[in-house]
Structures are given as C-alpha cells and as structure tokens.
LUMDREN-119839 format. One record per residue: residue in one letter; x, y, z of N, C-alpha, C in turn. Coordinates in pm, whole numbers, plus 50000, padded with zeros to 5 digits. Atoms other than C-alpha are relative to their C-alpha. Layout:
BEGIN
aXYZXYZXYZ ...
END
This chain:
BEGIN
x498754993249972227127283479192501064990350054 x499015004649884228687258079406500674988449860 x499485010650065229737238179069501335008549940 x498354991450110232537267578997501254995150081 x498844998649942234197257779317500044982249979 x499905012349959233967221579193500124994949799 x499934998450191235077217278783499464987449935 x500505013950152234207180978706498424997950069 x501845000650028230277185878880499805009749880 x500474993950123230377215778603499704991749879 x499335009050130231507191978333498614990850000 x501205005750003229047168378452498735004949977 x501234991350057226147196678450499854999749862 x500304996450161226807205678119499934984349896 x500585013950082227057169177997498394993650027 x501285004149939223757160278179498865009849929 x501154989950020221687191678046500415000849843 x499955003550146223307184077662499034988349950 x501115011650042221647147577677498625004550003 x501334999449971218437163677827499365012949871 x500614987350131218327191677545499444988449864 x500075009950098218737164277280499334986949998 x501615008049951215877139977425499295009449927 x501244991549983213707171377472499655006149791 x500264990850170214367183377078499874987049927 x499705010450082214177147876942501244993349903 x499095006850068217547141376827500944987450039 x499425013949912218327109977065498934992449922 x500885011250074217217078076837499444990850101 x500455006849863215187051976997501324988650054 x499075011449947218027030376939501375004450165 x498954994449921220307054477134499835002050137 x500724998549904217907060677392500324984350082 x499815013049905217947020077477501084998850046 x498495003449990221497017777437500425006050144 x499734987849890221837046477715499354987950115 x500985007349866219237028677931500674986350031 x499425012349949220846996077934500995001450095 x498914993449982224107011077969500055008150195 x500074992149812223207031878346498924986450023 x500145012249924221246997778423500524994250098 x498935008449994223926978878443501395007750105 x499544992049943225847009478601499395001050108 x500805000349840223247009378897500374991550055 x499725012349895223466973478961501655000250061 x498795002649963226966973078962500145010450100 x499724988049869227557006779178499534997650137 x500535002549885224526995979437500984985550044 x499275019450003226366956079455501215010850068 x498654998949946229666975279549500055007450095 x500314990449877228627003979780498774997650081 x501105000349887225256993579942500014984450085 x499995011249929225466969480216498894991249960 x501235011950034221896954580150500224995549856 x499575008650131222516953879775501164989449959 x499205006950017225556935779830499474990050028 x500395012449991223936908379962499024992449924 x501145003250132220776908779742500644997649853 x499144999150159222866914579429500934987450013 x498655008350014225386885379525500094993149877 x500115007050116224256863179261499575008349819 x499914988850102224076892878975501405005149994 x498814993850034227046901378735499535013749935 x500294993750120226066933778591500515000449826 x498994995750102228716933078324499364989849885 x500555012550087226366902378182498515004449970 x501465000050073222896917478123500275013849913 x500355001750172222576924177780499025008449936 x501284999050063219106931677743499155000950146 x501024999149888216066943777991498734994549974 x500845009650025213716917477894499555000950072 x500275009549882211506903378183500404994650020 x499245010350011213446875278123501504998350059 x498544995149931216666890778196499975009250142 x500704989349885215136911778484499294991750130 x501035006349924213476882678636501454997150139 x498655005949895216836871478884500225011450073 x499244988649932217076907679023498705003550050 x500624996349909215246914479340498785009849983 x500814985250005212346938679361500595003650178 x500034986349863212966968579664498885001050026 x501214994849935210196972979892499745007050057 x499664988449918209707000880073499684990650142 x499285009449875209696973580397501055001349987 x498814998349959213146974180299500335011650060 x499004985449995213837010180284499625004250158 x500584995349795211927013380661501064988350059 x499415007849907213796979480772501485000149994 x498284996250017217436988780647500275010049967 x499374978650022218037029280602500604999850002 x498814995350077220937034280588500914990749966 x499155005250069222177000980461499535002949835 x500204997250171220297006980162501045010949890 x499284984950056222277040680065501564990449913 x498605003850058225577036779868500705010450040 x498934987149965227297069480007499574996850157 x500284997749897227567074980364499205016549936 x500604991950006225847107480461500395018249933 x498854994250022228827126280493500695002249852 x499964994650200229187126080084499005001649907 x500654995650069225977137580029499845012549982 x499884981749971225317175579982498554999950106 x500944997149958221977171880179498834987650034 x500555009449967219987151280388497864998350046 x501195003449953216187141780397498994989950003 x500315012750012213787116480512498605001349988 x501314997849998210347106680463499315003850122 x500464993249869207657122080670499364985350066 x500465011449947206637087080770498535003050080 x501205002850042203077086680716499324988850040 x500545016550012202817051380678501344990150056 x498935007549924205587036480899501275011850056 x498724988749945209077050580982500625008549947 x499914990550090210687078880850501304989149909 x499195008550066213047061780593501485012849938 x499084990349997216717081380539499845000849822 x500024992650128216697100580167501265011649971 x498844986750033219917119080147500174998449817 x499944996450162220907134579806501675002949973 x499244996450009224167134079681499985012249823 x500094989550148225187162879347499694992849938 x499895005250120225097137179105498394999849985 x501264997649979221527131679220498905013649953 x500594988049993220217165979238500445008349840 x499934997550148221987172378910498814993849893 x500845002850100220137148778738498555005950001 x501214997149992216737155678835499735018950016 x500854986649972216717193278887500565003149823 x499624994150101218497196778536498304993649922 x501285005550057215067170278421499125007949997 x501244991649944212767194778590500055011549932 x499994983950058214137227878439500034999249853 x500565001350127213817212678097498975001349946 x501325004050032210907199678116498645010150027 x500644987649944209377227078290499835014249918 x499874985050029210797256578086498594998249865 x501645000050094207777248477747499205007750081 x501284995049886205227252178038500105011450049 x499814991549898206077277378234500095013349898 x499874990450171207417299277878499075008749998 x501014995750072203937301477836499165007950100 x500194989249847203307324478158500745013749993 x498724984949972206147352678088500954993450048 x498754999749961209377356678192500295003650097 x500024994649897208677375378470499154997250092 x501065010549933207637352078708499995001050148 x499544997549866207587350979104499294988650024 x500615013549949206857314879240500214996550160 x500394999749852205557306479575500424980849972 x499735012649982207127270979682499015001650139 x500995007349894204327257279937499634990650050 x499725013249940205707228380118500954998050100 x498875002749909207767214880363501805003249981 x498365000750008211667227480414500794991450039 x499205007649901212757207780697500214985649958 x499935008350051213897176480595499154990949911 x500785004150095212097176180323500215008949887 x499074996850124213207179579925499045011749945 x500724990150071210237200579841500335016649939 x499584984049929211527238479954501165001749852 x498545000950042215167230779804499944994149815 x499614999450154214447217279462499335008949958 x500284986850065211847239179348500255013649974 x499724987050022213267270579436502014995349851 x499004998950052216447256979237499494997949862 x500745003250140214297247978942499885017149972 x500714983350075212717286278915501245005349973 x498734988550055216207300378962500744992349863 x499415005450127217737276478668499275011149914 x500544990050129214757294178466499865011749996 x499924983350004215347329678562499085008350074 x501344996049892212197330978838500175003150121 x499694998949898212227345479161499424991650055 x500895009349882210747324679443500065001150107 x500294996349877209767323279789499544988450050 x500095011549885209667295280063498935005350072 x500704994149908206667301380216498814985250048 x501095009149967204877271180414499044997850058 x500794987549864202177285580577499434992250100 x500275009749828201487256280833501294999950104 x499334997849900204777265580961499875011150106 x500064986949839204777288781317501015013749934 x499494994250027206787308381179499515011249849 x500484996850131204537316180839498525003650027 x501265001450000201177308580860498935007449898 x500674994050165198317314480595499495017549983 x500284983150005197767353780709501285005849918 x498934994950121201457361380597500374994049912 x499865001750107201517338080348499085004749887 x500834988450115198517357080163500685009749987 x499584988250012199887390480237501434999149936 x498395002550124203427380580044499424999049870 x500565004350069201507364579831499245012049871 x500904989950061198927395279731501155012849976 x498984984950021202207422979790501254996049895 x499414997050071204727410979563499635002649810 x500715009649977202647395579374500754984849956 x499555013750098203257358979338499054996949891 x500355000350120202347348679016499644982249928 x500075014950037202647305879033499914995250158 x499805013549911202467279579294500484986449978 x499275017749966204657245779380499254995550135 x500805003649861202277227679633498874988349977 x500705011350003200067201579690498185005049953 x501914997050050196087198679538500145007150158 x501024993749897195097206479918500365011150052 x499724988249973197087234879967499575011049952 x500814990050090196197251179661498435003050105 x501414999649914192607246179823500335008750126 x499524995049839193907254280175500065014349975 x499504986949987195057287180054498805007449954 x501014991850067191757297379836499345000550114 x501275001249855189657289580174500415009350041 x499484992949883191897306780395499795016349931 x500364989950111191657336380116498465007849988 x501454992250016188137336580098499595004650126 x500305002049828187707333480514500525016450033 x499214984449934189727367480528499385009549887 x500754992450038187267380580300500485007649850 x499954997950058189267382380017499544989649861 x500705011750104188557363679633501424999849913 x498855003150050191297344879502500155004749872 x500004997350163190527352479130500255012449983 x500644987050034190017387579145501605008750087 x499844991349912192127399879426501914991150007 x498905009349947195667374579370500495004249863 x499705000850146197687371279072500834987449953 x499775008949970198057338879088499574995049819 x500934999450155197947325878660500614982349979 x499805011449984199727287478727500174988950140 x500035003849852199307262278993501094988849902 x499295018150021202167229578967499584993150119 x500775007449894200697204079169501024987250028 x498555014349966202627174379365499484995650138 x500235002449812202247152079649498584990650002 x501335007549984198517136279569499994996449852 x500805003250131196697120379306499085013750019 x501104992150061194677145479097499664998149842 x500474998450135192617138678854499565012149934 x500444987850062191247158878605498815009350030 x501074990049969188257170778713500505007650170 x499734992749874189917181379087501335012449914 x499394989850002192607199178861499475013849911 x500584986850003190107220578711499445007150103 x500494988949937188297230579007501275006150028 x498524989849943191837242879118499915011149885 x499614985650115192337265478841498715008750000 x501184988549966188617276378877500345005350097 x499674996749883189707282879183500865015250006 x498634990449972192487304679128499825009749865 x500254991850152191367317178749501314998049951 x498265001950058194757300578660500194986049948 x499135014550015196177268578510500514992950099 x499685012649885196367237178737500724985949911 x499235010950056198877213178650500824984850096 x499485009449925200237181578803501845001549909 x498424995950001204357191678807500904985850044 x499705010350015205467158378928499814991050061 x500455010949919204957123979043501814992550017 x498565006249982207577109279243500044999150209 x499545001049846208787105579655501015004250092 x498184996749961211717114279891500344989449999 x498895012450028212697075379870499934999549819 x499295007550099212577070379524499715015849829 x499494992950109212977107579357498755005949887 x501194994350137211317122879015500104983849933 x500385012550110209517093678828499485006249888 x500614995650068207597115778621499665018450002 x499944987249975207317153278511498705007449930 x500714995850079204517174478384500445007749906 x499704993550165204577186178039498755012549961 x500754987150088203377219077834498204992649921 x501385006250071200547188677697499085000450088 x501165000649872198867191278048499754984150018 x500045015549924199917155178147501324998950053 x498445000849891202697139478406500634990149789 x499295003150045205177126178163501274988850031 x498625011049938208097092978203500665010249987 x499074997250013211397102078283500894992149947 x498835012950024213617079978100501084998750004 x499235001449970216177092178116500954999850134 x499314997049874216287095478503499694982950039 x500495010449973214727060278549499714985849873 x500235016050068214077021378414498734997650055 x501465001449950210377019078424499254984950001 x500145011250018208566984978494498225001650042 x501235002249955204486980378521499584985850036 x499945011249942203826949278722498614998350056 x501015000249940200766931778835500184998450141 x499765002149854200736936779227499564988250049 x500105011949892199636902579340500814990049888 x499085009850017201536879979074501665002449976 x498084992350057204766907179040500164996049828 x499985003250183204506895578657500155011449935 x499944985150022204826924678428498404999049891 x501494996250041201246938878320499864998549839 x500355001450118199726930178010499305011149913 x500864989050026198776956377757498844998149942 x501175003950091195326963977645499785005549833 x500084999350200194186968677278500645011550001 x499504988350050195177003977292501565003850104 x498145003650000199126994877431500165007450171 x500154995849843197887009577819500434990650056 x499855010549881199376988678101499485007750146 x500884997249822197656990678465500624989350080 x499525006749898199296980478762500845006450080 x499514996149944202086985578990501065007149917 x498524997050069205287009678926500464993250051 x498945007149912208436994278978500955010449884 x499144991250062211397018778894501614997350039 x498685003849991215307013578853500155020449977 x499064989949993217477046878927501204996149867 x498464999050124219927055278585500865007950010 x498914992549985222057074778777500514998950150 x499225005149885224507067479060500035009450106 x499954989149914224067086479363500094994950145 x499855005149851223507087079746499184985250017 x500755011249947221027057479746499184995749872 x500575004550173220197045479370499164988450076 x500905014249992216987019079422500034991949842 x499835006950152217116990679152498404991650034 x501075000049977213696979379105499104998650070 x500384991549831211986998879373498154996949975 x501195000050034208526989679390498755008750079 x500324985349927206537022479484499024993650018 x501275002949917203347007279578498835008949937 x501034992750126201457029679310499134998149915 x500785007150111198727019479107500225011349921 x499114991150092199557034878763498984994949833 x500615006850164197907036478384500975005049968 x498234996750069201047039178158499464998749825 x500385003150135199957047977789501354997149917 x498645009950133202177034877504500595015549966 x499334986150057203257074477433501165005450135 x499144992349863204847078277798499475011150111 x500824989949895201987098477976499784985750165 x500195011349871201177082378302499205006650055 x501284997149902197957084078558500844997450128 x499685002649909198917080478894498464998450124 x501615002449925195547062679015499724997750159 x500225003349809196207054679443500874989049997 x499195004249927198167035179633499224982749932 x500975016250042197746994979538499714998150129 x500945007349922196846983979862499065010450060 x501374998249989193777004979877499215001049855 x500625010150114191996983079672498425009950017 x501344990949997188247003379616498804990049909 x501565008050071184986983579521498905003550054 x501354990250001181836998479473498794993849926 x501195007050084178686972079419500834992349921 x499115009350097181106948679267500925009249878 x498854992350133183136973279012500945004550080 x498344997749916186776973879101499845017349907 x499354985750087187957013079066500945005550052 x498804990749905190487034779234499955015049991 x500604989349996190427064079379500375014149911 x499824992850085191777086279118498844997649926 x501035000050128188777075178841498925002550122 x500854995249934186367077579130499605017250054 x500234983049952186797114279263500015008249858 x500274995250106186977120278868498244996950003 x501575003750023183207107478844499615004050111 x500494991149904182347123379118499925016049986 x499914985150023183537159879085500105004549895 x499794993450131184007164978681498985006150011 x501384989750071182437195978564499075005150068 x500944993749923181037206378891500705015950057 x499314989749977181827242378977499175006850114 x500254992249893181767269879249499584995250077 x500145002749829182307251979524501734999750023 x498474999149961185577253479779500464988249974 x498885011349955186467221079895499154988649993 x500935013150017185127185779889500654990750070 x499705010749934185127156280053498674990549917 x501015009850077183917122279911499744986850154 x499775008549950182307095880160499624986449936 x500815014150068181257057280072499514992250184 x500775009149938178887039580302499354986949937 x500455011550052177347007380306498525000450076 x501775001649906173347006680367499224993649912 x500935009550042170766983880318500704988549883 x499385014450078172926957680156500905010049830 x499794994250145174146983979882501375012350035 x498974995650025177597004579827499325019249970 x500554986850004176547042179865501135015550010 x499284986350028178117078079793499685009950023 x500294982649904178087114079977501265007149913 x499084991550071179867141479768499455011350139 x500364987949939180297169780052500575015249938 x499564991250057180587202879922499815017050055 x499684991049942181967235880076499555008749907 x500314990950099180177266079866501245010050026 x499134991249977182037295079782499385009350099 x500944992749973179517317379893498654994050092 x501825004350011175927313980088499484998149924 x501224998250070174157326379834500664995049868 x499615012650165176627306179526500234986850029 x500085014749959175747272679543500454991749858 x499395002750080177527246579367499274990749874 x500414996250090176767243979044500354976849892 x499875007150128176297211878732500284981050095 x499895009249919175477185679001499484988549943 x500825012550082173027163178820500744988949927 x499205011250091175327146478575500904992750104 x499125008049930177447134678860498934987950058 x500705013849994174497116478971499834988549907 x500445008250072173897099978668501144991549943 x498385004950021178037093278628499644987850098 x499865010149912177637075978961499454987050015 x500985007150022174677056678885500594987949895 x499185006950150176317044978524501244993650058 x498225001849971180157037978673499624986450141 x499995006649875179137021879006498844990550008 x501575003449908175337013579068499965002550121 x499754995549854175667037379320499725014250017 x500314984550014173697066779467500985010350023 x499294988549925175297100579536499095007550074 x500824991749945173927118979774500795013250044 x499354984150015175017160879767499675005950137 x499614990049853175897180280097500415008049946 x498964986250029176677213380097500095007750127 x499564994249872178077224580398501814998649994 x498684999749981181707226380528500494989050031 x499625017349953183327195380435501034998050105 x498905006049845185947196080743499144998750082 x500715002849861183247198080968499114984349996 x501095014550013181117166680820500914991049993 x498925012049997184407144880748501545003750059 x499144998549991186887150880943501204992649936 x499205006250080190197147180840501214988850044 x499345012649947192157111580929501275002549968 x499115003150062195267116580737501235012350027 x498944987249957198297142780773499555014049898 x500914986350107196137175880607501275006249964 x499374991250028198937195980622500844998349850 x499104997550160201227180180344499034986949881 x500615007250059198957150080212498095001450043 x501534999549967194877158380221499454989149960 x501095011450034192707128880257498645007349934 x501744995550056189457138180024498884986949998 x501325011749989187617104680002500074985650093 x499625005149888186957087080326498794986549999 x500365013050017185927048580289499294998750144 x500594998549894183577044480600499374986850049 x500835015050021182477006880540500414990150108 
END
C-alpha cells in the first residue's frame, strides 16, 4: 500500500516484478541475463565506493565504469567482505543512513556482535517481489485458501515482516505467532493454530519440531488433530532426510523456503522442484575455496564445493560486494544449491572429511516415528564414534528403520552408531540459542 503514497517505488515495483516474471517464464536470454548482471555489478561497486564510508576506502583503487567482464581475473582487485567487517564497522558499512531506510534490524549475534541490517524499499522490493514469485508454483499447489503461521522472531528481526508480506502479495492470510515470546507461548500458539486452522508454516527445522513435541506433550497428534499440509523451512541446514521426518511429522510437505541472513539478505529460494534455488537476479554468486580464497574447481559433473561469496545487484541500505558468508555450499551447474555448515566447523570422522549437513543425512535418512534427535561424536579407544539420540513418539512406538543407518555409518565414516532412545534434551543438552537456531549434532571430542 505504502507505494500509492509514493509513485516512482510503484514504477519501480512493477518494473522489478516484470523482470522477475520474465526470468521465472524463460524469456530473459542467457545473454541478457549476463548483460543485466554485469550491469548492477558495476552499479553496486560504484553506489557502495560513493555512499559507504568503508567501501570508500576499500574501493579507492576500483573504477567501476571499467569492469567489463566478471572473470576471476577481473574480480581478483576487489576486496572480499567479512563478516569481521560487518561486526568491526556497522554502520560504516551501510550506504544510507538509518533514517532512509523503511526499517531497521540487526543480527541476533550468536557468534559475536549484533551487526546493524537496516532495509531500505528498494531492498525489500527486490527480495520480497523474488520470494512471491518464486514461492507462488509451490505454494499454488496447496489451494488458494491458505492461512500461514510465520514462526520467528519480530523484534529486530526480518523474519515476522517479510513473510507475512510474501503471503499477503499471494492472497494468504497470516499470523505472527512466536511462541517463545511471553507474550505467545506454545499453548496459544497451538490453540490459534488448531482454531483457525493454520494450514502452512514459515519457521525454522527446530521449531517445526518444537511445535510437534509441545503438541504431542499436551496430548494432542500433530497429523491427525492440526491442519497443517506445508512446512517452509529457514534458519538451519536441513538435509533431506531431517526434511522428511518434518513432514512425517506434520503429514505435510517440508521444504527449505530460503537460504540467506539479516547481513547479507535472500541468497537462495526454494522452488516447486523441492530444492533451495540461486537468486540471480538478486545477487553475483562466487564459490571459493576457504583457505586459498581461489574460486572452486568443478568436478566431472560441473558441482563446485566451497565457500559462498555473494555481491548484492541491487542498491539499497547496505549493498555487500563480495560478502563472504562463511557457508560451506555444493552449487550444481543447474543453480540448485546445498547449504552444508558453516566453513569453520571443519568435521572429521576416522580420517573422512564431511560436514554436518551429509552427516545428519547418514545418520537419520529413512528413519521414522521418532520426535526429535540429537547426534553426538565421541572419541574412544583411539577411534571416532557416533550416538544417534532419539525422542519416540510414543512409549509403546519406537523408532523405526534403524539398521541401515548403522550400516550408512559404518560405510561413510568407519564409525559405530550407537541408538538411544530417550529424550534427546535431557541426554544432550542444548549449547546453542534453541529458540531461533537448534543445535542437533554436538561434537564432544
């Protein structure tokens, strides 16, 4: 609404959601596609160089008006962003003051300080128009008559505020409901939940979880007794086998909705194929090896593994030019992407490098009726060892198609598993911030 009292963000909407129709239907060539991408490159550098104090100084020796081409070659003279910067200079990084953004939020600082994330329109244009594209296939395939539960942080935090603007683009009601807030909590967020009914979830893997527990604990059964028929997932790695138990969970479709941060935005969106998806046209994507910064070599079948590093293609409160998220990442040659753990938690198991995305896959694929899990790794008798803990649904339903995980673990690692079934919060507690990021596999070595 607020673009009637404002005629050239309209103008801009409707130009922004023409390009994204004409991606999404295939009538943008590849040539047109580069051309574009070069084109807001070159538009970043130059915008950050003139409005961001730190980029002015980093950028000094960069003309934008002279790269040509996004080679390595031509790419190699322009800084990588670290998120050290974005904690050691906040608000020089930004290119707007605050005061010309529509809305301000920062990270929950997790892993250092909170780092400032304001959003100006141009921003929030691009990416919520990305999201309601990309989204509407998927979602299509649910009805029209939808009611979506957003299940995340409001308070200075983007979660609350884009999703509900995504459902309303596509004609969905929705509801803010974060039930670790005092004000919410998971009794009235069921009972909303079960009385209107909601019908989807925006929320993290452990919430989803969080909410089936808390569900079953009050004696009701999520499948039976909810009407719950899509989960979008955000906020963690999930592999495939954690996003089926979710949907077992719920008797609904579990999807990973998007990969991305409050410093550096949507990188990636889930698609109607049941994978995250590039954004290209919101971003300049780079796969880099994390200890020589080089850019990753592909293997026979055109996959690169390594770090992201992402350039912003649209000018806003705080455009990063190649921002290096600290992500370990498989990037197939079609534009799907894994989002395997953080690079510096490096994971070795008996000498086989893995990460913890392919690990909690070989661990939990194809095991069913159980709640919740926790993975540990010990080290005994000179050997790299594995504890799958597992929360039943039931006493008397115990979880189910365990064997093959032994023999995964055995094959993948040279490494036992050993099966608990009890209440994994009580055997591993939890180290990490549960509420919006759930730690599941706790390194103990």
């Amino acid at each position: 609404m607020y673009t009637v009292f404002r005629p050239e963000l309209d103008d801009l909407a409707r130009e922004i959601l023409a390009r994204y129709r004409a991606y999404q239907e295939g009538r943008t060539t590849p040539a047109e596609l580069d051309a574009y991408r070069l084109a807001c490159f070159a538009a970043t550098l130059g915008y950050a160089k003139q409005h961001s104090p730190l980029y002015r100084e980093r950028l000094a020796h960069v003309d934008p008006e002279k790269i040509s081409t996004l080679t390595p070659e031509a790419l190699a003279e322009i800084p990588f962003t670290t998120k050290e910067d974005l904690r050691d200079h906040g608000f020089d990084l930004a290119s707007l003051p605050v005061h010309q953004a529509w809305v301000y939020y920062e990270t929950t600082g997790t892993t250092g300080a909170s780092t400032p994330s304001p959003r100006a329109d141009v921003d929030s244009l691009n990416t919520n128009i990305a999201m309601t594209v990309q989204y509407e296939p998927l979602l299509r395939n649910f009805g029209t008559q939808q009611v979506m539960g957003v299940c995340g942080p409001s308070e200075l935090h983007a979660h609350g505020d884009t999703f509900t603007e995504v459902c309303r683009n596509l004609g969905y009601a929705s509801i803010k409901m974060w039930p670790y807030s005092p004000m919410i909590g998971f009794e009235r967020a069921l009972r909303v939940m079960r009385e209107l009914p909601v019908t989807g979830l925006f929320c993290t893997p452990g919430m989803a979880v969080a909410l089936a527990k808390a569900a079953v604990a009050a004696g009701a059964d999520p499948r039976k007794d909810f009407s719950v028929n899509v989960l979008m997932l955000t906020g963690e790695t999930a592999p495939p086998g954690l996003l089926a138990h979710i949907g077992e969970l719920w008797d609904a479709e579990a999807h990973m909705s998007l990969y991305g941060s409050q410093e550096s935005s949507v990188l990636a969106l889930g698609s109607a194929q049941g994978h995250l998806q590039l954004t290209p046209l919101l971003n300049y994507y780079e796969v880099v090896d994390p200890l020589t910064l080089k850019p990753a070599t592909p293997d026979a079948q055109g996959v690169l593994r390594g770090e992201m590093v992402a350039t912003h293609l649209y000018q806003g409160a705080k455009p990063l030019v190649r921002y290096r998220t600290g992500d370990r990442v498989r990037l197939h040659a079609d534009g799907r992407i894994e989002v395997l753990g953080r690079v510096a938690d490096r994971l070795v198991l008996n000498g086989v490098e893995t990460t913890a995305y392919d690990l909690e896959d070989a661990v939990i694929a194809g095991v069913t009726r159980y709640l919740d899990h926790k993975i540990l790794i010990d080290h005994r008798n000179g050997r790299d060892t594995l504890a799958l803990i597992l929360t039943p649904e039931h006493e008397d339903n115990h979880p189910q198609h365990l064997d093959e995980r032994i023999t995964a673990c055995r094959k993948a690692f040279d490494a036992e598993l050993e099966i608990i079934v009890a209440d994994a919060e009580t055997v591993a507690a939890p180290t990490g911030p549960v509420s919006w990021k759930t730690p599941r596999i706790h390194d103990r070595r």
